[in-house]
N, C-alpha and C positions, 0 to 999 in steps of 0.2 A: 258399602263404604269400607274402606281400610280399617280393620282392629283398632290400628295405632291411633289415627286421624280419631275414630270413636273416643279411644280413651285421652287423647289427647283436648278435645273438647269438651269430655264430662268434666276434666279437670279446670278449664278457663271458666265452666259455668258456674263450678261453685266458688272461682275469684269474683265472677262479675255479682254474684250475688252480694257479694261481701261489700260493694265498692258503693253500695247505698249508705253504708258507715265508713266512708272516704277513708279506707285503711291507707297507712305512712309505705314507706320503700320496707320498713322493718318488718312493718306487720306482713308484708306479704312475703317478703324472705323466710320468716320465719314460721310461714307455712308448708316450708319444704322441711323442718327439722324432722332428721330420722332418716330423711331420704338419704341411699347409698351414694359413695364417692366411688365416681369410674374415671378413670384416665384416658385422655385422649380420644376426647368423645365428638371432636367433627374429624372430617374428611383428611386422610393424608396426603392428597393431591387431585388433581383435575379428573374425571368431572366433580364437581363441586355439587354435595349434595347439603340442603337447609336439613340443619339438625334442629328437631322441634320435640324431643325427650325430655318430659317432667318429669321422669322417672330415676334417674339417677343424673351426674352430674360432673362437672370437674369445678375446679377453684372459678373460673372465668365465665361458663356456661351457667355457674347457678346465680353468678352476679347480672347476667345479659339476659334471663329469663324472667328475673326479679324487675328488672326493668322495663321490658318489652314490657310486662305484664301492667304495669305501672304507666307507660305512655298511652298503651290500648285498652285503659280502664276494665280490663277484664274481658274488652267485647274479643269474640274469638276471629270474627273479621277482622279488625284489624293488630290482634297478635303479629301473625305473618309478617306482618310491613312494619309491626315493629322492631320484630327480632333482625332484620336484617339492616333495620338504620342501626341498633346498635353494634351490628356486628361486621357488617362490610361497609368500604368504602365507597360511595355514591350510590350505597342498598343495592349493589350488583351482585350478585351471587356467584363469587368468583376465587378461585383461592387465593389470587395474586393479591384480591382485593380486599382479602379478610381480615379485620385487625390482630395482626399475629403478634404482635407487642401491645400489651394494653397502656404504656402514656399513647398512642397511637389513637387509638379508640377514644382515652379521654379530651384529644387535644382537638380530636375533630368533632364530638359531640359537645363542645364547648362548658365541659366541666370545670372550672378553675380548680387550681392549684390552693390548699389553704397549708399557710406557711406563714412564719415567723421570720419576716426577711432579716433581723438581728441574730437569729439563730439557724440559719440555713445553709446548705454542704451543698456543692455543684461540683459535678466529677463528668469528666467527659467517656460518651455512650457513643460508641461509631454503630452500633444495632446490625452489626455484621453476623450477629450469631445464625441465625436463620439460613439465609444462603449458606453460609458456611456449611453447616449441618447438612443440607440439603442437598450440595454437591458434592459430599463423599458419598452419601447413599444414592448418588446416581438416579434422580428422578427425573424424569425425562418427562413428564406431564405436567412440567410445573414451567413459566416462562420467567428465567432469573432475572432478565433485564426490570422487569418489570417490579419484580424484588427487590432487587438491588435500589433503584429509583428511588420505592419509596423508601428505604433505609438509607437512602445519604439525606434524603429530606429532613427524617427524622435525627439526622445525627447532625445537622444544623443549626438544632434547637437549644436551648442552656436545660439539661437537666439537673433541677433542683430537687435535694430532698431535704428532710430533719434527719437528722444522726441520731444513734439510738440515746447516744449521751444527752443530747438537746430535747429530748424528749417532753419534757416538763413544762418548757413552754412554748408547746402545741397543744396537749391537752384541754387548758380554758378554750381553744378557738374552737372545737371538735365538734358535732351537732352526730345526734345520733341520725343514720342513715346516711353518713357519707362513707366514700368508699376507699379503705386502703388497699392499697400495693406494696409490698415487702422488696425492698434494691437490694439488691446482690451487687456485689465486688465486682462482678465479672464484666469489663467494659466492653463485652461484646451485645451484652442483653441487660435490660433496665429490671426486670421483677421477677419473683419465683414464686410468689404467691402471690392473690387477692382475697378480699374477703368486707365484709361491711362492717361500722363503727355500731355498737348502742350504748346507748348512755342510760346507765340504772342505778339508781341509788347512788351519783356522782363517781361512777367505776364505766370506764369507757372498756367492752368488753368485745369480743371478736366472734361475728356470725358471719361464719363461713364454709364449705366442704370442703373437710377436713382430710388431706391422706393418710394421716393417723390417725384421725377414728374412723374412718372410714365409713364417713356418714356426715352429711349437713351438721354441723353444732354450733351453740352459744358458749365459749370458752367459760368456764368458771372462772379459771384467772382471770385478771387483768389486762389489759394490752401490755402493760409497762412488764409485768410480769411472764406475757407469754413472748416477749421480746426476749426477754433474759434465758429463758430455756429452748432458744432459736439462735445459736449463735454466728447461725451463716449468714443472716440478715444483717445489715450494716446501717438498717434505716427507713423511714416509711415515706411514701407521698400520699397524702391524704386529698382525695377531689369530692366537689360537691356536686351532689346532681341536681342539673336543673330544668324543671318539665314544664316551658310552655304552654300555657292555653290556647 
């Protein structure tokens, strides 16, 4: 058997083990802490290969592995089939079809939006950044119609966030183990980070892989506080995840 494939199933068995003490989204998130942060950890274009590394991570891959892990109860059969409902669209394994914008992914794994509609900011997102990007580096394995498609789909949509000022009341609605995304200005692209909510000690705090520390972490600060020393973030959208039985 593959090395990888080995050590990638030693690792699902000590979650399955775990799952007899029906651990939360947190608790298993927070079985990666320590593990490194690597950048741009799937495929840059076609063929499309399933990235299945618990080994290190990006902001996105350690949220979609927390997950998978979380719908396939640890079993390592059905990991696989999880990682790609959360990560492709129609579980294709496909680049066209990967959620390359995560409201994307959350709008189609039917995550709601938790928002304070008294307090809420909607800024219009055309989700052009990708193509764009993509046809000055001239990639020729990638099929843009198909790109494009789903980014006028998604720029369709009303994107709402809180504003970093509105902050305070979102807070009470927040449940630990839901999932932010950090908006950026930039209306070409909705997020620059992701990362997960926990709530301790009434301090809603930030577990996520970190590019500056370069390593999975539980922020000490604050959210409201690692907002503040984030100033390119203009705001969060916070989704709930919800697992079916």
């Amino acid at each position: 058997m593959d090395q990888r494939k080995i050590v990638l199933f030693g690792l699902l068995f000590c979650f399955s083990s775990s799952f007899a003490q029906n651990p939360s989204l947190v608790d298993i998130g927070k079985r990666f802490l320590g593990k490194p942060y690597r950048a741009n950890m799937l495929s840059v274009g076609n063929p499309e290969a399933l990235i299945t590394s618990l080994d290190a991570f990006d902001c996105v891959t350690f949220l979609e592995n927390s997950l998978a892990i979380t719908y396939s109860n640890g079993v390592d059969s059905l990991y696989l089939k999880a990682l790609k409902h959360v990560r492709y669209a129609g579980d294709s394994v496909q680049y066209e079809k990967r959620f390359h914008y995560f409201s994307d992914a959350m709008h189609s794994l039917g995550f709601p939006l938790i928002i304070d509609p008294k307090h809420s900011t909607t800024q219009i997102k055309d989700f052009s950044f990708l193509t764009t990007y993509l046809k000055k580096n001239s990639n020729q394995s990638i099929d843009f119609n198909l790109l494009a498609n789903r980014e006028q789909k998604l720029a369709k949509r009303a994107f709402q966030f809180t504003a970093v000022a509105d902050l305070p009341s979102l807070l009470s609605l927040v449940q630990s183990g839901d999932l932010v995304a950090f908006v950026t200005k930039n209306p070409h692209l909705d997020f620059l980070h992701t990362g997960m909510l926990v709530s301790e000690r009434n301090v809603i705090r930030l577990l996520h892989a970190s590019q500056d520390k370069k390593q999975v972490v539980l922020s000490k600060e604050s959210l409201e506080a690692y907002l503040k020393s984030h100033p390119k973030f203009i705001g969060i959208c916070v989704f709930r995840p919800i697992f079916k039985e």
